[in-house]
C-alpha distance (Angstrom), angle and dihedral (degrees) to the residues before:
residue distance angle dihedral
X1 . . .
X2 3.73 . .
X3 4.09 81.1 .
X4 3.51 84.1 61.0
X5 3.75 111.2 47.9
X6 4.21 85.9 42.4
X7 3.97 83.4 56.9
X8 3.60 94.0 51.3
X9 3.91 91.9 43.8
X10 3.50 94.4 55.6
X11 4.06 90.3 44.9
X12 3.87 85.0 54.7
X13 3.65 103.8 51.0
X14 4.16 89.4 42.6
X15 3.83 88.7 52.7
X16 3.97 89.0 54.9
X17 3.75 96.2 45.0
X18 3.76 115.6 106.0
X19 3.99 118.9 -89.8
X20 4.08 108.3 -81.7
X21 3.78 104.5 -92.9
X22 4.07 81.0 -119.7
X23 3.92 90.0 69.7
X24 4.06 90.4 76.7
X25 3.20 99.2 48.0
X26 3.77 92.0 51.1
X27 3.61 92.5 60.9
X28 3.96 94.0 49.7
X29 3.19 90.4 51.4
X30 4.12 93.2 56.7
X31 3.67 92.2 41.2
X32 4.17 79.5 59.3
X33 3.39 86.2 53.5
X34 3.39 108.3 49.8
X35 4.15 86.8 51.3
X36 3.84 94.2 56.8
X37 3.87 107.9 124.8
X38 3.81 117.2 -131.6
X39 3.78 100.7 -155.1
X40 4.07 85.2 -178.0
X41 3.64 88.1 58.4
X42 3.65 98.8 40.7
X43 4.11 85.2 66.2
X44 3.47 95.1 34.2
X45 3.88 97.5 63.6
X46 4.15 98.9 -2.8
X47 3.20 149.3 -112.9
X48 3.78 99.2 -67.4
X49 3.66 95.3 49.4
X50 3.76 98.6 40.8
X51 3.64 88.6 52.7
X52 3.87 89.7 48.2
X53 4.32 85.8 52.4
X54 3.85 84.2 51.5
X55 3.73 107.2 40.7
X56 3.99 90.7 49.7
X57 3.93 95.1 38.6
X58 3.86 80.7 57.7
X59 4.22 95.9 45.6
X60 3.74 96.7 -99.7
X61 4.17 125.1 128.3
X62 3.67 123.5 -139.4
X63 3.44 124.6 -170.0
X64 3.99 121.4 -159.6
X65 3.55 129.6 -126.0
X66 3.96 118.1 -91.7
X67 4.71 87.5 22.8
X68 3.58 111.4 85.7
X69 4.42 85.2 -163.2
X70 3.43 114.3 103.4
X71 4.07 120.2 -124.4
X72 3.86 108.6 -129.9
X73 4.18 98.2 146.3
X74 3.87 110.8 83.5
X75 3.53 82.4 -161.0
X76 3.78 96.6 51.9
X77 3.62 98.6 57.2
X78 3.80 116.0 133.4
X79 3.67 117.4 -109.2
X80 3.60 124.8 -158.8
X81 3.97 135.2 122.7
X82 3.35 119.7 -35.2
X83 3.72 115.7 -79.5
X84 3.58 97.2 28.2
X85 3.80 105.5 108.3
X86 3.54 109.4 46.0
X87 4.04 119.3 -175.1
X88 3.96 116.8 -111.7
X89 3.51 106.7 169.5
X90 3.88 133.6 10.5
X91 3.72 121.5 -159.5
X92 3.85 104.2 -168.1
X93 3.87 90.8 180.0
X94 3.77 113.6 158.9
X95 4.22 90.0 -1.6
X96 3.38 140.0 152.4
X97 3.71 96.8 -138.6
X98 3.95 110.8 138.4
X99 3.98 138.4 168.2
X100 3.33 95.2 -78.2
X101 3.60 95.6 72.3
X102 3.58 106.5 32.4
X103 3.97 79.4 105.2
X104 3.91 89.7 89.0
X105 3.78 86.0 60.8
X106 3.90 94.7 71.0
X107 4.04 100.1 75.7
X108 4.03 90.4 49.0
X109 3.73 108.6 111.9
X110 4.05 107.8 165.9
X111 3.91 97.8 41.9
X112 4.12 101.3 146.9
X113 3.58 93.3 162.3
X114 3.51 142.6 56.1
X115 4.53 136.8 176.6
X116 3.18 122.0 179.9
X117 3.28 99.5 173.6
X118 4.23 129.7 147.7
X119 3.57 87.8 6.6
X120 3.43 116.5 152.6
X121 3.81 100.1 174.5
X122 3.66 95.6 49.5
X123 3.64 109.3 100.4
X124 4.27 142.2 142.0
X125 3.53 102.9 -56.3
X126 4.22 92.1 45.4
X127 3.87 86.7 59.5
X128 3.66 96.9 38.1
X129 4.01 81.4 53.9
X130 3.59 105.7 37.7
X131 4.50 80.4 51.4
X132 3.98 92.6 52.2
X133 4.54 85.2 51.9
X134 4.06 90.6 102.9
X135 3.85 94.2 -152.8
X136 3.74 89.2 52.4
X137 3.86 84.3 55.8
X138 3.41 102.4 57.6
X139 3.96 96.4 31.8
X140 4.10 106.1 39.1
X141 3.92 112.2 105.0
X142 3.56 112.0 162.0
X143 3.38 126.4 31.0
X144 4.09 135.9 -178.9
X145 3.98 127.5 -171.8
X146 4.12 109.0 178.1
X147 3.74 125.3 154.3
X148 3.85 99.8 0.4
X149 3.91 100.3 133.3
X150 3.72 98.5 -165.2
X151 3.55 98.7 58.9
X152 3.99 114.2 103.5
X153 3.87 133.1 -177.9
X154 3.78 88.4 -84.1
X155 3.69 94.0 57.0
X156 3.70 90.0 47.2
X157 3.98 92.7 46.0
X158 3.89 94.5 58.7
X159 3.76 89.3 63.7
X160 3.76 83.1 70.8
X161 4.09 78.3 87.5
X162 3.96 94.0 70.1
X163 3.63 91.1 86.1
X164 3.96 96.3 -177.2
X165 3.84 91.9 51.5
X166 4.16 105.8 130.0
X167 4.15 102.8 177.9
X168 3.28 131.1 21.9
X169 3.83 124.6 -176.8
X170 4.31 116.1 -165.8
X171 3.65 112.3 176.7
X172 4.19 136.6 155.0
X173 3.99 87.8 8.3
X174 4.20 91.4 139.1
X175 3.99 83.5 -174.5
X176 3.62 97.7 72.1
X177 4.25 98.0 89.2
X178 4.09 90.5 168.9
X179 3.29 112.5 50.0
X180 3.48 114.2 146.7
X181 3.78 83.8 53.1
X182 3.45 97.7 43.4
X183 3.85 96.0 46.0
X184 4.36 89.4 48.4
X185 3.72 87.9 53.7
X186 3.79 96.7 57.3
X187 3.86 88.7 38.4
X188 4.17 86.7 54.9
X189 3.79 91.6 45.0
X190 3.74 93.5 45.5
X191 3.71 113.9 31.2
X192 3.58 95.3 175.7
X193 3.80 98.1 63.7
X194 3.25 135.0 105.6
X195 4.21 122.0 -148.8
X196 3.18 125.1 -164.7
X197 4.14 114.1 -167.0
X198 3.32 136.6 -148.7
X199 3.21 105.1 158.5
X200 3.90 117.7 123.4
């Protein structure tokens, strides 16, 4: 019996003890994963569709010009020839999208819509990226950046490169120190857009 209740004991106090410092890295590690491009499979089934396969491996919906339904299932996703499906709006909300996939962006020609939203991965360089993708400069509409922590006024100045871009909504992003600056720079270099800040 005493066997028993020393068993138990033990099982208690290791089930209260902090997460192994190897859990973290575990997840990093399968977020780095999920972001690997596949340039064979990018020509294999396209841009649209590979980037679809990404986006939802990582979390993210994408909805398809001409549906107004989101795609959330990685399993559901339409099949058809290639070129059929073409991405309209991503909402990356809560995803683990990261630089090192931003690749699958660069094929995407009628992108209107973009969240970034909860993303904890998304950061300078992935908006200084996803603003050099050409298509994405001529095609991007609406954008919104809330809660991504590593963005700071530099990241949000390169997106003064998506010249079509019509609203753009920043709010909770504590790295942005200079944001009346930062915010009358983009206005300057695009005229037409409209920002709408949440940022205190």
């Amino acid at each position: 019996m005493k066997l028993l209740v020393k068993t138990a004991q033990t099982l208690l106090s290791v089930q209260k003890a902090s997460p192994p410092s190897g859990c973290r890295p575990f997840w990093g590690w399968l977020n780095a994963v999920f972001n690997k491009v596949d340039y064979e499979r990018i020509k294999a089934v396209g841009p649209d569709r590979a980037a679809s396969e990404w986006l939802l491996r990582c979390g993210a919906k994408v909805r398809f010009q001409g549906f107004d339904r989101w795609q959330h299932d990685y399993n559901g996703l339409p099949t058809g020839p290639i070129g059929r499906y073409k991405i309209q709006a991503i909402d990356a909300t809560e995803s683990c999208i990261m630089y090192r996939g931003f690749d699958h962006l660069d094929g995407l020609e009628h992108v209107e819509e973009m969240k970034l939203c909860k993303c904890i991965y998304i950061e300078d360089a992935c908006l200084e990226r996803l603003s050099k993708v050409e298509k994405l400069q001529e095609s991007l509409l609406r954008m919104e950046l809330v809660s991504c922590g590593n963005v700071t006024d530099r990241g949000l100045l390169a997106l003064h490169h998506l010249r079509n871009l019509e609203r753009l909504l920043l709010s909770d992003l504590p790295g942005v120190r200079e944001k009346d600056k930062t915010v009358q720079m983009l206005r300057t270099a695009l005229p037409n857009l409209n920002i709408e800040l949440d940022l205190d």
